[in-house]
C-alpha positions in Angstrom: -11.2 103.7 -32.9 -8.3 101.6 -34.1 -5.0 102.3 -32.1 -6.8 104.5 -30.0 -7.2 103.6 -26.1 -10.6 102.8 -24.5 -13.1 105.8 -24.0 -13.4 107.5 -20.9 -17.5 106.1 -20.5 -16.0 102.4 -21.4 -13.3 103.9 -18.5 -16.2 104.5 -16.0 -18.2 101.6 -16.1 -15.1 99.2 -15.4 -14.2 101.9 -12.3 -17.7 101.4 -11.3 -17.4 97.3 -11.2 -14.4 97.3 -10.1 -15.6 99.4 -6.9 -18.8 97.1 -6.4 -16.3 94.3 -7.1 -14.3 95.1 -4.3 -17.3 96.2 -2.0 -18.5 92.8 -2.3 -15.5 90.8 -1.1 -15.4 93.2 1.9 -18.7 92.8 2.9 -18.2 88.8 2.2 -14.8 88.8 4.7 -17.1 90.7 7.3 -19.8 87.8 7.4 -16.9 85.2 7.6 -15.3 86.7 10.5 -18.4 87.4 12.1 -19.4 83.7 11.5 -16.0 82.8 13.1 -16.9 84.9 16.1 -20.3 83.2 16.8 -18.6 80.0 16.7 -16.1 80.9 18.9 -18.3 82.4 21.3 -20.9 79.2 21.2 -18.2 76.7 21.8 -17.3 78.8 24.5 -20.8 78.8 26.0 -21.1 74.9 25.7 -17.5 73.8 27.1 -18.3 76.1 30.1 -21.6 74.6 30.6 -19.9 71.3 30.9 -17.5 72.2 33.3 -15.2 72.0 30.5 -13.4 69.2 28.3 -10.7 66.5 27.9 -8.0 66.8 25.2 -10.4 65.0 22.6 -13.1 67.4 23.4 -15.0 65.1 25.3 -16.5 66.6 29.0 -15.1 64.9 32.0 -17.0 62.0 33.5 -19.2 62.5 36.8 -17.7 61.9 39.9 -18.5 58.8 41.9 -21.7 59.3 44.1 -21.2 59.3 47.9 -22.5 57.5 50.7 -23.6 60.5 52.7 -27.1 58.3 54.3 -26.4 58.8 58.6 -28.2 56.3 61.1 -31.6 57.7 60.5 -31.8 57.4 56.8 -30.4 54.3 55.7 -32.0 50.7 55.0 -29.7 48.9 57.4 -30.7 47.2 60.6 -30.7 49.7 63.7 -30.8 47.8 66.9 -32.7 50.0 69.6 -31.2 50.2 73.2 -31.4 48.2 75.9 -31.8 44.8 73.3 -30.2 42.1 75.0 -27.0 40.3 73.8 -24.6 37.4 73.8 -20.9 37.9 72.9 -18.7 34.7 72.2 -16.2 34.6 69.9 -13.7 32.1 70.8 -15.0 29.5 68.9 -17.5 28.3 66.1 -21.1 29.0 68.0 -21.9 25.3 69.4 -25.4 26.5 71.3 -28.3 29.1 71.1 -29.0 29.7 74.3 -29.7 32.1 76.2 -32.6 33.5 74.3 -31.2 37.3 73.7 -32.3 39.7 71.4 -28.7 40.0 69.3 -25.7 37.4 69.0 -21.8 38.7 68.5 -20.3 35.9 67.2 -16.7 35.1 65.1 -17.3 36.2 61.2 -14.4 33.7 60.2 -15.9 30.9 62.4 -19.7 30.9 61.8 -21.1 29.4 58.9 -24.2 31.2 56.9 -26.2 28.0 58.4 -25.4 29.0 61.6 -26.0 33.0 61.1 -29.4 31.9 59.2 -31.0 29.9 61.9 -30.3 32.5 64.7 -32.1 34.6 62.0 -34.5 32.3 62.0 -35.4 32.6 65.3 -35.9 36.0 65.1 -32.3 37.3 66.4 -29.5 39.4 65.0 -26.7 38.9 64.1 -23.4 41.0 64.3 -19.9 39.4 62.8 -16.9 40.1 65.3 -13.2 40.9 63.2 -10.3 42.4 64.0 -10.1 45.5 61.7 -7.6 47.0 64.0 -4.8 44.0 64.4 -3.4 41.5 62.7 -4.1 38.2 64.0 -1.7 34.8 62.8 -4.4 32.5 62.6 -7.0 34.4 60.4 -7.2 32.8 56.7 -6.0 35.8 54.9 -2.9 36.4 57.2 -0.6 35.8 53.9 -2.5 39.1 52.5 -1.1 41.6 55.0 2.7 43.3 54.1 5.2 43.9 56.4 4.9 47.3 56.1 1.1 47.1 57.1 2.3 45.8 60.8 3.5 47.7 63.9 4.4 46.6 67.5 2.6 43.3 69.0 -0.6 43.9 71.1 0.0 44.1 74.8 -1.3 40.3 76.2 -3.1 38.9 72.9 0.1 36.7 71.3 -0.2 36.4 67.5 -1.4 39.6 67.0 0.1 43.0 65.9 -1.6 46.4 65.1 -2.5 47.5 61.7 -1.3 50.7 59.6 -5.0 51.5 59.0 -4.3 54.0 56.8 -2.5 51.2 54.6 -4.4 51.0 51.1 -4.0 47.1 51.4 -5.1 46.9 54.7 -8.5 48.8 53.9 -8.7 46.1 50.5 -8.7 43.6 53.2 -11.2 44.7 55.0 -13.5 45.5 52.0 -13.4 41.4 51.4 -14.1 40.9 55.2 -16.8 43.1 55.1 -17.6 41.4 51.4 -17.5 38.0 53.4 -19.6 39.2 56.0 -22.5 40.4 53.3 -22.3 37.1 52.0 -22.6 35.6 54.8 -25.8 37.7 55.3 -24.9 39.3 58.5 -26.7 41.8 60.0 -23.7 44.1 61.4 -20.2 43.8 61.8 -18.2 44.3 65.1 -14.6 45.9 64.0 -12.8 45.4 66.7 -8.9 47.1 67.4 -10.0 50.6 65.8 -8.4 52.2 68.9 -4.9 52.1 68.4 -4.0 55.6 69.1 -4.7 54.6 72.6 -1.6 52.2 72.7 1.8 51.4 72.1 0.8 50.7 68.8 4.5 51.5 66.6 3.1 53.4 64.0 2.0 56.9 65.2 -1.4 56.4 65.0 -3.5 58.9 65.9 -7.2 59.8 66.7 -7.9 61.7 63.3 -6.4 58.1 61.4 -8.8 56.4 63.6 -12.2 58.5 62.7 -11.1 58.2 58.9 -10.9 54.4 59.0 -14.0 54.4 61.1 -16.3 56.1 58.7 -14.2 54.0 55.6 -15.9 51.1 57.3 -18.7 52.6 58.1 -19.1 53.6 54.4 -18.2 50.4 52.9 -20.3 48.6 55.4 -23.4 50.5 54.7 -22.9 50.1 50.8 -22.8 46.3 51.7 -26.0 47.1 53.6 -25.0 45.9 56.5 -24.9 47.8 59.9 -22.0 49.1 62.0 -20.6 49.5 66.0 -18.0 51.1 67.5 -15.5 48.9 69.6 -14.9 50.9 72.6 -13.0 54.2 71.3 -14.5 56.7 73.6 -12.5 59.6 72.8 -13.6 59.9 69.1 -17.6 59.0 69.6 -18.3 62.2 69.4 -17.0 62.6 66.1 -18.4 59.5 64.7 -21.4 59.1 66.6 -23.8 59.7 63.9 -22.3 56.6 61.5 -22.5 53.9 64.4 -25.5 51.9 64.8 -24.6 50.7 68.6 -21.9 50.9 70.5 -19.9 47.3 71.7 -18.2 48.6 74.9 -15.4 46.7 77.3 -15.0 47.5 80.7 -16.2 50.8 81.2 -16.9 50.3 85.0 -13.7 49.3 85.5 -12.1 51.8 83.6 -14.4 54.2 85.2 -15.4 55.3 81.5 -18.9 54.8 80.6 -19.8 58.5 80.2 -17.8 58.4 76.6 -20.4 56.5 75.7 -23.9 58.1 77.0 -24.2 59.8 74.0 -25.5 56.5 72.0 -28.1 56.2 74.6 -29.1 59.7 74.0 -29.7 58.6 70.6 -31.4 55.9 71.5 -28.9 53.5 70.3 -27.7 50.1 72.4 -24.5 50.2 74.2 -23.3 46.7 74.2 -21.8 46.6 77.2 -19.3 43.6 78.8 -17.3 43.5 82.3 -14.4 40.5 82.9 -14.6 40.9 86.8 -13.0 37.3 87.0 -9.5 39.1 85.2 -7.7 37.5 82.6 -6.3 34.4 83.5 -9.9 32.8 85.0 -12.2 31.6 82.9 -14.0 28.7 84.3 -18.1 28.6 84.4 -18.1 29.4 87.8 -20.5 32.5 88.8 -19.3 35.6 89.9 -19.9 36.7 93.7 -23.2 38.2 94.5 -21.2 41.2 95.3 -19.3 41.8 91.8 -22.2 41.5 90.6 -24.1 44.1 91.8 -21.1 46.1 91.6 -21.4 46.1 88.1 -25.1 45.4 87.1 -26.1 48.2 89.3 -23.7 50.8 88.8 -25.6 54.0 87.6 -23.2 55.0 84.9 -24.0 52.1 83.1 -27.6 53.1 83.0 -29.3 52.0 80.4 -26.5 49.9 78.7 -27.2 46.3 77.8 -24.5 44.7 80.4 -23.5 41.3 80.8 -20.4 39.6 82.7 -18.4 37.3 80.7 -14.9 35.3 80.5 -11.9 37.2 79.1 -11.8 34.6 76.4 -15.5 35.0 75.2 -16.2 31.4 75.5 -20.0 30.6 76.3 -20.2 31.3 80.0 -22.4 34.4 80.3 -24.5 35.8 83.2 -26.5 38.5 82.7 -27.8 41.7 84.7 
């Protein structure tokens, strides 16, 4: 009725809406936040499963693989024990003979002509550098930092040993080892990895010496190419299963050839070399008859591939 308020029915039925109204936006803001919930519980779920994300929600990349492959399991050339060897280093390899089962020869003086027709003739080959000291004559002298060098090596002028644990020194090495797969090489010979055994100036110790040695060993086998230890004896045993052979120096004479039994065990060669004529002879001329038995039939060499050679690794060889 005019200038009358609304009925009480008309009163109801707005009550009534207003009530379902209102139901209706509660029951809508329940579904949202339980929406919200399930969201935030899947993205939970997925960022865990991922090991988690970076700040633009992306999950983190996959670390590197490593090269865990040991001397039974990997592609690269295992020598067996007792092969026979020549070692000669001092210069560029000027002839082939004898006939022996595996040459060590100079990787920064030998050519890939001259690694490829030893190869040729059905012998190995295994590339001799210093990965220990640094020598004044190699090619890539101007690479090495002052900080990289310690004292000077006891008898061998030009040379001083290495911080192996130097980050440019290892770079180094990666390019001779690099060099050495180029030069299709079938091993490398590291020699100076024993520092810790001399007046070397920088604290070296055995523990920096078995992580360069399986650095090389790694990089060497990711270059496919196979790896000795260079005398060492204190730390075979806790690299032992990395090495391929062992290239041992004067063990006889330094009444130390049971440090390296353990590659025979394992049927790997012990490259084995005694300088009975001492350091300052090195002519072609044989060795008595009794310095040579002294050394080729000394027990604790057993099994080792021996030869008798020059101090200065020229050609002059005679075997046991």
């Amino acid at each position: 009725m005019d200038g009358e308020g609304p009925s009480k029915e008309i009163l109801k039925v707005q009550n009534r809406r207003r009530g379902w109204f209102t139901r209706r936006k509660l029951i809508a803001a329940a579904l949202i936040l339980i929406a919200i919930v399930a969201l935030a519980v899947g993205l939970g779920v997925g960022l865990s499963q991922r090991g988690g994300g970076n700040d633009e929600g992306e999950s983190s990349p996959p670390a590197p693989p490593t090269n865990t492959s040991t001397n039974s399991t990997g592609p690269w050339w295992k020598p067996r024990a007792g092969a026979t060897w020549q070692y000669q280093i001092l210069y560029a390899l000027n002839e082939t003979s004898p006939e022996v089962d595996v040459w060590d020869i100079d990787l920064f003086n030998n050519d890939r002509d001259t690694i490829q027709r030893l190869q040729n003739d059905n012998q190995r080959v295994i590339c001799y550098f210093s990965a220990g000291s640094y020598e004044d004559w190699r090619p890539d002298k101007d690479k090495f930092q002052d900080s990289d060098l310690g004292k000077a090596l006891d008898g061998w002028p030009g040379e001083k040993w290495l911080d192996v644990r130097s980050q440019n020194v290892r770079t180094i090495m990666l390019s001779r080892l690099d060099l050495a797969a180029q030069k299709r090489c079938d091993g490398v010979d590291p020699d100076n990895v024993d520092g810790y055994d001399n007046d070397n100036g920088l604290d070296l110790t055995q523990d920096d010496a078995v992580d360069y040695v399986n650095f090389l060993s790694q990089a060497a086998h990711g270059r496919n190419l196979s790896l000795g230890l260079k005398n060492a004896g204190a730390i075979v045993p806790r690299v032992l299963d990395q090495m391929q052979w062992s290239v041992q120096e004067q063990c006889i004479q330094d009444d130390e050839c049971d440090q390296f039994r353990p590659f025979i065990k394992q049927a790997k060669p012990v490259f084995h070399v005694e300088y009975p004529k001492g350091s300052n002879i090195n002519t072609d001329i044989a060795v008595s008859s009794s310095s040579k038995d002294r050394i080729c039939d000394n027990t604790d060499a057993t099994g080792f591939s021996t030869i008798i050679k020059n101090m200065d690794l020229d050609n002059w060889m005679e075997s046991c």
